[in-house]
N, C-alpha and C positions, 0 to 999 in steps of 0.2 A: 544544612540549609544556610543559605549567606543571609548575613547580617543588615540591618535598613542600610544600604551608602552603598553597599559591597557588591562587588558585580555575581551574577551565577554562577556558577561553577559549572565548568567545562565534562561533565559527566564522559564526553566519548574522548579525551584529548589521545592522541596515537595512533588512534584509529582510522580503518579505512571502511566506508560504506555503499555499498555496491547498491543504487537505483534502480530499480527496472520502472520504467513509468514515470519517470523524474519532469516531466515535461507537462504542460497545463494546457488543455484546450481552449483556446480563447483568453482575453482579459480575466485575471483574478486568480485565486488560488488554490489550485489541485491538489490533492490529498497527497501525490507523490511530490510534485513541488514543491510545497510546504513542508514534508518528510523532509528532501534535500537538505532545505534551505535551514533545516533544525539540526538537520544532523553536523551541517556545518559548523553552525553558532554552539554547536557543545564540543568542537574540535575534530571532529572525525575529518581527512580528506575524502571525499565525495568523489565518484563515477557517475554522474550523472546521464541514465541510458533511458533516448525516448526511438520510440519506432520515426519522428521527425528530427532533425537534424538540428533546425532549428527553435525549435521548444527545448531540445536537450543543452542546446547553448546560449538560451536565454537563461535557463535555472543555475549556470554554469557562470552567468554576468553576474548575477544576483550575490550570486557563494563572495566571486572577486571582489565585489564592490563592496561588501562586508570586511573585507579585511582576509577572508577565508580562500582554503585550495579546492579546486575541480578542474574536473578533466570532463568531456561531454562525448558520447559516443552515441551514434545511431544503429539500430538496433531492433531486428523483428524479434520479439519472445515467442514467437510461434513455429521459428528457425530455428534449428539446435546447430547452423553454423555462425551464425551473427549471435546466437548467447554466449557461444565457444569465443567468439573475439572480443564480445565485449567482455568475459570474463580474462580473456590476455590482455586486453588493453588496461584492468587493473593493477592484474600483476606484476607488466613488464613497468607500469607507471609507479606502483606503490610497493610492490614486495608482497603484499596479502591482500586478504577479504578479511574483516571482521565481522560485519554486519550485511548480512544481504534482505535486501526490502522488494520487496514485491510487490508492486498496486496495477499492474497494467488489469484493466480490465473493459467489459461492453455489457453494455444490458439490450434486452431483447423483450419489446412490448408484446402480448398475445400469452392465452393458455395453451394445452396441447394443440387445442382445433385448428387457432389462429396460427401457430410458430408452423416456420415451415421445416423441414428435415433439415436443408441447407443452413438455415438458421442457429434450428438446432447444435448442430454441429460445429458450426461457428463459432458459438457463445461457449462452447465446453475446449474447445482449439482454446482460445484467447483467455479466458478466464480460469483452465485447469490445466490444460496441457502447458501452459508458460510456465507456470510453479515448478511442474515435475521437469523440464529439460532447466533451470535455473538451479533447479538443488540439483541435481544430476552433476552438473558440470561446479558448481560451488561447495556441494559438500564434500570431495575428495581433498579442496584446496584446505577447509577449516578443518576437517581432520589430522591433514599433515603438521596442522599447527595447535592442534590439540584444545580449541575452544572457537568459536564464534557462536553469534546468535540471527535467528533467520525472524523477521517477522513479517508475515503475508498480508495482506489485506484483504476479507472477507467480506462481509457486509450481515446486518439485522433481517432482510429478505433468506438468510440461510439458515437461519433456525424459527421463523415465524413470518408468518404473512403478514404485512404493511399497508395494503390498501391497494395495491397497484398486480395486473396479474401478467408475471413473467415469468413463465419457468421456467425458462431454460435458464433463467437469470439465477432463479432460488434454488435451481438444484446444481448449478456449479458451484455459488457459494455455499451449499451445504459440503458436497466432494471436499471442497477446499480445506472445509474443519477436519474433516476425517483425515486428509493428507496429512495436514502439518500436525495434529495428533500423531501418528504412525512417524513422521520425521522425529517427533518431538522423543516418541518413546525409545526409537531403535538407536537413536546416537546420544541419550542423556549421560551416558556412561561415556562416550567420547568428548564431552566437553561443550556441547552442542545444544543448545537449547532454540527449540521452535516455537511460537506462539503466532496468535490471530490477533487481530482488530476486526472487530464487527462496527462498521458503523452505521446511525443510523437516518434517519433523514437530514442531511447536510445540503447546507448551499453554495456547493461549486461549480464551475465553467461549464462539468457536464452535463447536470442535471438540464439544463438551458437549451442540451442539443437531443439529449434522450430521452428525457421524458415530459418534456412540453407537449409533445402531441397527445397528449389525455388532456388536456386545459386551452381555453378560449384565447389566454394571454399569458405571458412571463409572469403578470402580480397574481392573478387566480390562482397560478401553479404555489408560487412563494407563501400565498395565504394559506392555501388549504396543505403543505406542508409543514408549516409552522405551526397549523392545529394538530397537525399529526401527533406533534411532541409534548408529553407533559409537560415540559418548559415553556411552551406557546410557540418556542422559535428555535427554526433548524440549529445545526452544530456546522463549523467549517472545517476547511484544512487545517487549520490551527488544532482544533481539538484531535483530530487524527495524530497530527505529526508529534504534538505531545506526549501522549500516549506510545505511539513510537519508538521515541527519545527513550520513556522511564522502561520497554523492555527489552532494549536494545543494552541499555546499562549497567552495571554494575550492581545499582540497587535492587534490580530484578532475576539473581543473580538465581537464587531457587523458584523462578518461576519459570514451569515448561508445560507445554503442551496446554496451554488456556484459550477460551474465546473471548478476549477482554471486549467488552459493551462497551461501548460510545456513541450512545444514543440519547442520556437526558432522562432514560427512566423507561423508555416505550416499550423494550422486551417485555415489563412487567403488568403494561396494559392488557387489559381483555378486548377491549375494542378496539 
């Protein structure tokens, strides 16, 4: 830990960190964004991959104007030939992957009745099928090199209900724990450690465009979210990408296959 004066310590310095989802919808700061823009400020050079061009070269300004390196590449995660590039646009840029992060994700309002099959399907493409063609094509590279660590972004809707009814939403995020568990176990001996973030009601760009249609206004939404949380008020990108940072690093060195909470306490609620 640095000292009062001392600056932070550089926890990823050499590092290279491969984004899927680096990119923020609208004003403010996305979970992947924020991921980025941390993994920068602890050293890592950044790939920063959004399915828009320009989101991914905004998070991409951000890294530069800090002082930091990235490279911005666009990017369907539902394509295993745009994951295949952008995982060459790493390599021929940086030589490795250390850290591959995962947050591309969609939520889908409605229970069985309401989702439609297309939907369905949708929400498990984009939010499970991206993981498996990402580690697919990344974990061959971290093997060769005998260590990296993956963290995926899950969500609190994957192991308990929230308030809000999506399934298709809570049971890709459930798939998702079981994935990176089964990643987490089969290559622990390779050097390889996987883990989750769960987070839990958080106030970013997306929530503004997905889940506002349950509420009257923007502040209805933000209020009766903020009650959600034993804290009285959501978590951001910040608390995401922190969390990130600590198991992406070194200090997290014997932690694998976990679903780390980032919610303020609400897993533990009953109501």
């Amino acid at each position: 830990m640095a000292r009062a004066g001392e600056p932070a310590p550089r926890r990823l310095e050499g590092r290279v960190a491969l984004v899927f989802g680096a990119g923020s919808i609208g004003d403010g700061w996305g979970n992947g964004k924020a991921a980025a823009v941390a993994y920068a400020r602890h050293g890592a050079k950044v790939v920063a991959v959004d399915l828009h061009q320009a989101a991914a070269h905004a998070t991409r300004e951000v890294i530069a104007v800090q002082g930091d390196e990235a490279i911005a590449v666009a990017a369907d995660v539902t394509n295993r030939a745009h994951v295949e590039r952008a995982v060459a646009a790493a390599i021929e840029t940086y030589g490795r992957i250390d850290i591959l992060h995962n947050n591309v994700g969609i939520t889908s309002q409605g229970g069985p009745v309401e989702t439609t099959e297309d939907m369905w399907d949708r929400v498990m493409t984009v939010n499970v099928k991206s993981m498996f063609l990402t580690c697919k094509a990344v974990l061959p590279v971290m093997e060769a090199q005998g260590n990296g660590a993956i963290v995926n972004i899950g969500a609190l809707g994957g192991v308990r209900w929230t308030g809000y009814a999506y399934c298709a939403y809570a049971a890709s995020k459930g798939a998702v724990n079981s994935f990176t568990q089964s990643v987490a176990l089969q290559y622990a001996s390779r050097g390889i450690r996987a883990n989750c973030i769960l987070p839990g009601v958080m106030d970013t760009p997306h929530i503004y465009q997905q889940i506002s249609g349950f509420y009257k206004s923007a502040q209805e939404m933000v209020d009766a979210r903020n009650r959600l949380s034993p804290t009285g008020r959501m978590g951001d990108g910040w608390d995401v990408a922190n969390a990130a940072v600590f198991l992406a690093s070194d200090e997290a060195r014997y932690i694998n296959g976990v679903e780390l909470l980032v919610d303020g306490g609400m897993h533990a609620r009953c109501n």
